[in-house]
C-alpha positions in Angstrom: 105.1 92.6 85.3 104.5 95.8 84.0 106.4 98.9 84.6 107.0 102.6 83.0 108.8 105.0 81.5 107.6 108.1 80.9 104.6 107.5 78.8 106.2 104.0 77.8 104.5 101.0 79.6 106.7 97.4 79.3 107.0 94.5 80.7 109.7 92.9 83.2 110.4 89.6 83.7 112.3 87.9 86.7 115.8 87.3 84.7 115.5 91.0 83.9 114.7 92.1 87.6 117.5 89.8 88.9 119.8 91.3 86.1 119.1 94.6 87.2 119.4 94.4 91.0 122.5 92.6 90.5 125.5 93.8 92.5 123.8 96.1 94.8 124.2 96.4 98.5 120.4 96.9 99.2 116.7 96.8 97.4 114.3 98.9 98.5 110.5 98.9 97.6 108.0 101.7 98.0 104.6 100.3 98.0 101.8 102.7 96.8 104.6 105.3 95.7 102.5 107.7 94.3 104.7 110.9 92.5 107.8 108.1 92.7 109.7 111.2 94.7 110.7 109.5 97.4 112.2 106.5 95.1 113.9 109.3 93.0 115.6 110.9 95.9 116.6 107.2 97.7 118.1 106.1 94.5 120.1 109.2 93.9 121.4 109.5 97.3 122.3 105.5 97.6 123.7 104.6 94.4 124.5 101.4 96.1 120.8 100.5 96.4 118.5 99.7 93.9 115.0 101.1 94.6 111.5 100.0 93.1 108.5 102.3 93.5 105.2 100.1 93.3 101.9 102.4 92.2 98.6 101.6 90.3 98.3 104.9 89.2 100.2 104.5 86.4 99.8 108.6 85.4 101.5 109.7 88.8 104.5 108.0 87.9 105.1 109.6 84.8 107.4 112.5 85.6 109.9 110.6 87.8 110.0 107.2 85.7 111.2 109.8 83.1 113.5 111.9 84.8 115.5 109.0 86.1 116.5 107.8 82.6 117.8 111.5 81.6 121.2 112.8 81.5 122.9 113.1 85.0 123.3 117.1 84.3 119.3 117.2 84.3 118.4 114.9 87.2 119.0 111.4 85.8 120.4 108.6 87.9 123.7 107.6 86.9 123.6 104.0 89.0 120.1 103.6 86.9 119.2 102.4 89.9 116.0 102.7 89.9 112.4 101.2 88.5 108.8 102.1 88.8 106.2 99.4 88.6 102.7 99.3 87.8 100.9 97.1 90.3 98.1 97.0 93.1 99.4 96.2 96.6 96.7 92.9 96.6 98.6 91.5 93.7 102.0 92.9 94.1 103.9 91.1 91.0 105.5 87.5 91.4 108.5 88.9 89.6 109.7 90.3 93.0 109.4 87.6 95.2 111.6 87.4 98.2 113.5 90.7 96.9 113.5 93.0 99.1 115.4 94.3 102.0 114.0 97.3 102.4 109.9 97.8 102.2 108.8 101.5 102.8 104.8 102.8 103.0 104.5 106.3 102.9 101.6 108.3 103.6 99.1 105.8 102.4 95.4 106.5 101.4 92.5 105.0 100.5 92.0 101.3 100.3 96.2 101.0 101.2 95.7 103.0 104.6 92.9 101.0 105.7 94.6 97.9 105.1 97.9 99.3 106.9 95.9 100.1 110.0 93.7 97.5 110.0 96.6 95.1 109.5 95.0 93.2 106.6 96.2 89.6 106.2 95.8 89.8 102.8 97.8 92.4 102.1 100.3 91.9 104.6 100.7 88.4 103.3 101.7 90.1 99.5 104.2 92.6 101.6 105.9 89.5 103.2 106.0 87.6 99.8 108.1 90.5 98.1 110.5 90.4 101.4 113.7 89.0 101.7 114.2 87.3 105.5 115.1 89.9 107.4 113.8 92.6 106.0 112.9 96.0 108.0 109.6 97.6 106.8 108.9 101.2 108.1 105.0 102.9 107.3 104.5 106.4 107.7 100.8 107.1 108.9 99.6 110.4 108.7 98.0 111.1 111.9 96.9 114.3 111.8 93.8 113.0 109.1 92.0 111.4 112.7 91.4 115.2 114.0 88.9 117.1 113.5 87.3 117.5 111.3 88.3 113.7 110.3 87.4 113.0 106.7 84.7 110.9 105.6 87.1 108.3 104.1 88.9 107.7 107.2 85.8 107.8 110.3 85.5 103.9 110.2 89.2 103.7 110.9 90.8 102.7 114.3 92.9 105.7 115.0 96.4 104.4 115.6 96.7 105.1 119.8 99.9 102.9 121.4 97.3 100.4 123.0 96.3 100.0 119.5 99.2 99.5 118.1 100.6 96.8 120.9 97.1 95.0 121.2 95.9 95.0 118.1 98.0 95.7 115.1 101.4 94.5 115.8 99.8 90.9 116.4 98.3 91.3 113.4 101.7 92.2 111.5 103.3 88.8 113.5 100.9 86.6 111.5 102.7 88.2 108.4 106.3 87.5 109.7 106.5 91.5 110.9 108.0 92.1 114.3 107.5 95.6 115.7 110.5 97.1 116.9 110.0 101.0 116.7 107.2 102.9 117.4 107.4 107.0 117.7 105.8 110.0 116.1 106.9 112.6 114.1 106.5 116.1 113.1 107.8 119.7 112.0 111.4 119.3 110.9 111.5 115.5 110.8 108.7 115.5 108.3 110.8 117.8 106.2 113.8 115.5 106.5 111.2 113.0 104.5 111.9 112.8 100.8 108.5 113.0 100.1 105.7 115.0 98.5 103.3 114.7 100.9 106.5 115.4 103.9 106.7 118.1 102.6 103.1 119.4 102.5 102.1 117.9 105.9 104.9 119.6 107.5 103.5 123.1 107.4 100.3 122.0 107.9 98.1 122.5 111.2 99.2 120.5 113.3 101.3 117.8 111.8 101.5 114.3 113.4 102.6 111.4 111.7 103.1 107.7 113.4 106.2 106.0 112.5 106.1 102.1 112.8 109.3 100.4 112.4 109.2 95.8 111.6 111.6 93.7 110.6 111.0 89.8 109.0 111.3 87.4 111.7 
């Protein structure tokens, strides 16, 4: 698979991943990662985890695939525990099959939100085959984008309401493996509490709303 460093693209094979992962308590994926903050900032406050950030924007990730290779006196991890990898969430790489423990999506857009709320089998079925059993996946959904005025990118979307969610998408997440066990929403200082770029933004917007959905790996 092919992953980055700064500039620097490379590949990754499965002894590698395996090697690198090895000996720590927990790996975490963030699907469609976009900046790689939040992987950054979950690496370097659980040194015991290692923590993958998945992206096909391979520019986005420039910045913190860098940084986390520095010197620990100018943000680098000292665990080097962590990994950004260049990949579309259809075709998430073979090299981390059954991985996972942890699977976060954060503040998805585009073709990624629409499969998250429409609970896409295809892309569901790539989430599960990253996940170890048991794993807990947790997707942040920016709720506040289904107000008006609601962009043009998101009007054919089912806005996420709790009948949706119980009739609708959690059966759809079941045919993946995904049990729903949380459902809330968030806003104002629990956004902020989100290592995030877009947390952080939404946070102090109008009216910020986002739909946590919490599932682990039957």
């Amino acid at each position: 698979m092919e992953a980055i460093k700064g500039k620097k693209l490379f590949d990754v094979g499965r002894a590698e991943i395996e090697e690198l992962v090895d000996g720590f308590a927990a790996i975490a994926v963030d699907i469609g990662t976009g900046d790689g903050r939040f992987v950054y900032a979950r690496a370097r406050a659980h040194p015991e985890w290692f923590c993958i950030g998945i992206d096909s924007e391979r520019q986005n990730l420039r910045e913190y695939s860098a940084k986390i290779h520095k010197k620990p006196s100018r943000g680098g991890l000292p665990a080097r525990n962590a990994l950004y990898v260049i990949a579309n969430v259809r075709n998430l790489p073979e090299e981390l099959s059954g991985l996972a423990n942890r699977v976060y999506i954060n503040f998805p857009w585009g073709s990624l939100l629409e499969s998250v709320v429409t609970g896409d089998d295809a892309v569901l079925g790539e989430i599960a085959a990253v996940s170890a059993d048991g794993v807990t996946l947790e997707i942040l959904v920016n709720y506040s984008i289904f107000v008006d005025p609601i962009p043009v990118e998101v009007r054919r979307l089912p806005k996420l309401s709790p009948d949706y969610i119980q009739e609708v998408l959690a059966p759809a997440y079941a045919r993946a493996g995904f049990v729903l066990v949380e459902t809330t929403t968030l806003a104002g200082d629990e956004l902020r509490e989100i290592p995030t770029t877009w947390s952080k933004r939404l946070a102090h917007g109008r009216r910020p709303s986002t739909v946590y959905l919490k599932m682990r790996m039957r």
